[in-house]
C-alpha positions in Angstrom: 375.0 153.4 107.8 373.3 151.2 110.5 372.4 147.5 109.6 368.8 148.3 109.8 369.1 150.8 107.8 370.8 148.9 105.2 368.4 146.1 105.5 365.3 148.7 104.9 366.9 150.2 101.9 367.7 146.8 100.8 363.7 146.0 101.2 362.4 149.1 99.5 364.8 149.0 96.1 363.8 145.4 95.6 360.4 146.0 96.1 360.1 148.8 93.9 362.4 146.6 91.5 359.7 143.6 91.8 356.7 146.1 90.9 358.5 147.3 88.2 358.9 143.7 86.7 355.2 143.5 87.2 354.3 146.6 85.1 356.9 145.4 82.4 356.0 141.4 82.7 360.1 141.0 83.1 359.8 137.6 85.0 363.3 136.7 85.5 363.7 139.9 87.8 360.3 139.0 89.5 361.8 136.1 90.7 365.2 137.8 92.2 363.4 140.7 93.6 360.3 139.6 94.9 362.2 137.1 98.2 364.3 139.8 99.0 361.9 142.4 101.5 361.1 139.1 103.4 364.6 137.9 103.5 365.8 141.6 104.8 363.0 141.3 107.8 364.5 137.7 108.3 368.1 139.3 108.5 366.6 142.4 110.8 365.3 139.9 113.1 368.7 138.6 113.6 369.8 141.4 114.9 367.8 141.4 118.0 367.6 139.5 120.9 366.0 135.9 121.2 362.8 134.9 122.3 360.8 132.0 121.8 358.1 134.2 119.8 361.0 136.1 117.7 361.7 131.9 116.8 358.7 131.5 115.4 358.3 134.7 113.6 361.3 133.7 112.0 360.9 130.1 110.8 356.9 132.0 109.6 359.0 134.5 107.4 361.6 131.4 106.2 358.5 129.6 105.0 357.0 132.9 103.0 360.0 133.1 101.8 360.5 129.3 100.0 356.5 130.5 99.3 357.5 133.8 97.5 359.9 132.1 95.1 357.8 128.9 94.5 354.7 131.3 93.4 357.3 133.5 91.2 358.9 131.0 89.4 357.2 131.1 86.0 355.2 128.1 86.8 352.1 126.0 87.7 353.3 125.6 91.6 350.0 127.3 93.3 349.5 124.4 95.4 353.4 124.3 96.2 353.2 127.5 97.2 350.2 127.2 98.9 351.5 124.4 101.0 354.6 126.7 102.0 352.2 129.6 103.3 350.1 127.4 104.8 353.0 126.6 107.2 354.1 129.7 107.2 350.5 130.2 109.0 350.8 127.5 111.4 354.5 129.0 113.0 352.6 132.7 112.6 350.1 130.7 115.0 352.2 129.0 117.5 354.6 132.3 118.1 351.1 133.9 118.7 350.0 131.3 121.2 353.1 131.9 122.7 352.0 135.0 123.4 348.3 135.1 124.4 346.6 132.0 125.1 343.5 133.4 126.7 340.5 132.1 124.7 339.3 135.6 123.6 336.1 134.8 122.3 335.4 138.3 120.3 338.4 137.4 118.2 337.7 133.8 117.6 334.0 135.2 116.4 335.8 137.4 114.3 338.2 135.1 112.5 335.8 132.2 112.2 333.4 135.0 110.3 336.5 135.9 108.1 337.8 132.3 107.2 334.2 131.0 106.5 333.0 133.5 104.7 336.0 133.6 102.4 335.9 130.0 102.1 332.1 130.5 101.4 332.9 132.9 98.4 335.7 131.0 96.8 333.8 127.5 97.3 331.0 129.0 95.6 332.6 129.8 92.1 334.2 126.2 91.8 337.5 124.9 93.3 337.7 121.9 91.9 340.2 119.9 93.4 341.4 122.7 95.5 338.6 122.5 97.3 340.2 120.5 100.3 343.1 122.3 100.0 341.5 125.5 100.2 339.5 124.6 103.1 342.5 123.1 105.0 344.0 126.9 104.4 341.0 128.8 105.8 340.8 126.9 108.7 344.6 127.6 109.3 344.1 131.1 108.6 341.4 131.6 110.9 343.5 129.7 113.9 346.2 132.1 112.8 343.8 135.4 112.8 341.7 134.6 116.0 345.5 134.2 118.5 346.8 137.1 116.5 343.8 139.1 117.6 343.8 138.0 120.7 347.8 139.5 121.2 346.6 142.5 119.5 349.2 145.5 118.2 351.9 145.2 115.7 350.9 141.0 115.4 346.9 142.0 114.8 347.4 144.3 112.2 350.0 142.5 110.6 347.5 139.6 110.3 344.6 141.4 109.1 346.7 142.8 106.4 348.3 139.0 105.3 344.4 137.7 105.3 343.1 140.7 103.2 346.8 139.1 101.3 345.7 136.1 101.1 341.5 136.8 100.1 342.9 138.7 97.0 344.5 136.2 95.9 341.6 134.2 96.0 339.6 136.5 95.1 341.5 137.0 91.8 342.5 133.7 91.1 338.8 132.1 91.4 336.1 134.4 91.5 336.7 137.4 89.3 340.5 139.0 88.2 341.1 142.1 88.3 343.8 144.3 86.8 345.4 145.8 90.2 345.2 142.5 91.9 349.1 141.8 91.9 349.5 145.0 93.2 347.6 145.1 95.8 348.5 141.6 96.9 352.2 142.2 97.1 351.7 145.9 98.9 349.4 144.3 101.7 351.5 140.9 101.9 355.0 143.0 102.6 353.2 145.5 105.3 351.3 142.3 106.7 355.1 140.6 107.4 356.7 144.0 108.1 354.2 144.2 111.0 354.6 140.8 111.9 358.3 141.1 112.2 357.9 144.3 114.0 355.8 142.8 116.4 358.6 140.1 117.4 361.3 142.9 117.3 359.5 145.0 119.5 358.6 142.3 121.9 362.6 141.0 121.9 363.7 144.5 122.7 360.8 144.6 125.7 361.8 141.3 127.2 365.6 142.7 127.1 364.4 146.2 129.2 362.0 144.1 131.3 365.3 141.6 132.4 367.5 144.8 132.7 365.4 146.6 134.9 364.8 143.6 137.0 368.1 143.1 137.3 368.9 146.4 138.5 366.1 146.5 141.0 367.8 143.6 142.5 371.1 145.3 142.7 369.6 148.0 144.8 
């Protein structure tokens, strides 16, 4: 059985383990499940050759990670957690700048109507003292969604599906909860960072064919 193999099966028992604990309110194995589909991508990653976006991808999932297990531990550590993904988003960002650092103006359009009007919504029905802290996220998010756009792919639709992540969570915390919220959350946050970690896997193998073929023109 190959490593990646391995490291997917790994993924898919403990999510199904971690969504189980959900349906049966079994917290203690919430906790040990719910890290371990990010820390298989983490250990996939490994596996394949360095870049300086596959870096950043990597210290992104590291922080999710330290977020997952802050926001599972059976306590008040939302803004803990917060602070982690928030992070998290800002490495997302850099490896994506790495990437693409044309202006692309449709994208930044797009993400600035995203970020605000979530901020907008969640402002709206009363943050309290979150409310700088919630704005300081948005504003991340939206960097983080406009260069991840503007690479397009694996890294845009991984980003889309960690902001439509991210808005449930809001959504359900401070506006209006609803029953399939953790659900949902969880299901788009994993294929948001599978996508993401695809994206830097897929770029790490590229960069390895793209130096392999030059090098072999050469030697003609």
């Amino acid at each position: 059985m190959s490593r990646p193999f391995s490291l997917l099966l790994l993924a898919l028992v403990a999510a199904a383990l971690y969504l189980y604990a959900l349906a049966s309110g079994n917290a203690v194995l919430a906790l040990l499940a719910k890290p371990v589909p990010v820390l298989a991508l983490i250990l996939w990653l490994r596996t394949t050759p360095a870049t300086t976006y596959r870096r950043w991808i990597m210290i992104g999932l590291g922080l999710s990670l330290l977020g997952d297990i802050l926001l599972a531990i059976p306590a008040d550590l939302f803004v803990f957690g917060l602070g982690a993904f928030l992070f998290a988003h800002l490495a997302y960002l850099r490896g994506y700048y790495s990437q693409n650092r044309q202006s692309a103006l449709p994208a930044l359009l797009l993400a600035a109507v995203a970020g605000s009007g979530l901020f907008y919504l969640l402002a709206s029905h009363g943050l309290g003292p979150l409310l700088l802290p919630v704005a300081l996220y948005a504003l991340v998010i939206s960097a983080m969604l406009w260069r991840a756009l503007a690479c397009g792919g694996l890294a845009a639709l991984g980003a889309c599906l960690f902001v439509f992540s991210d808005s449930l969570i809001g959504v359900d915390r401070f506006v209006s909860p609803f029953a399939a919220a953790q659900y949902l959350i969880i299901l788009a946050y994993w294929l948001g960072q599978w996508a993401i970690a695809s994206s830097a896997a897929r770029g790490s193998i590229d960069k390895v064919l793209i130096q392999s073929g030059a090098r072999g023109a050469q030697n003609c």
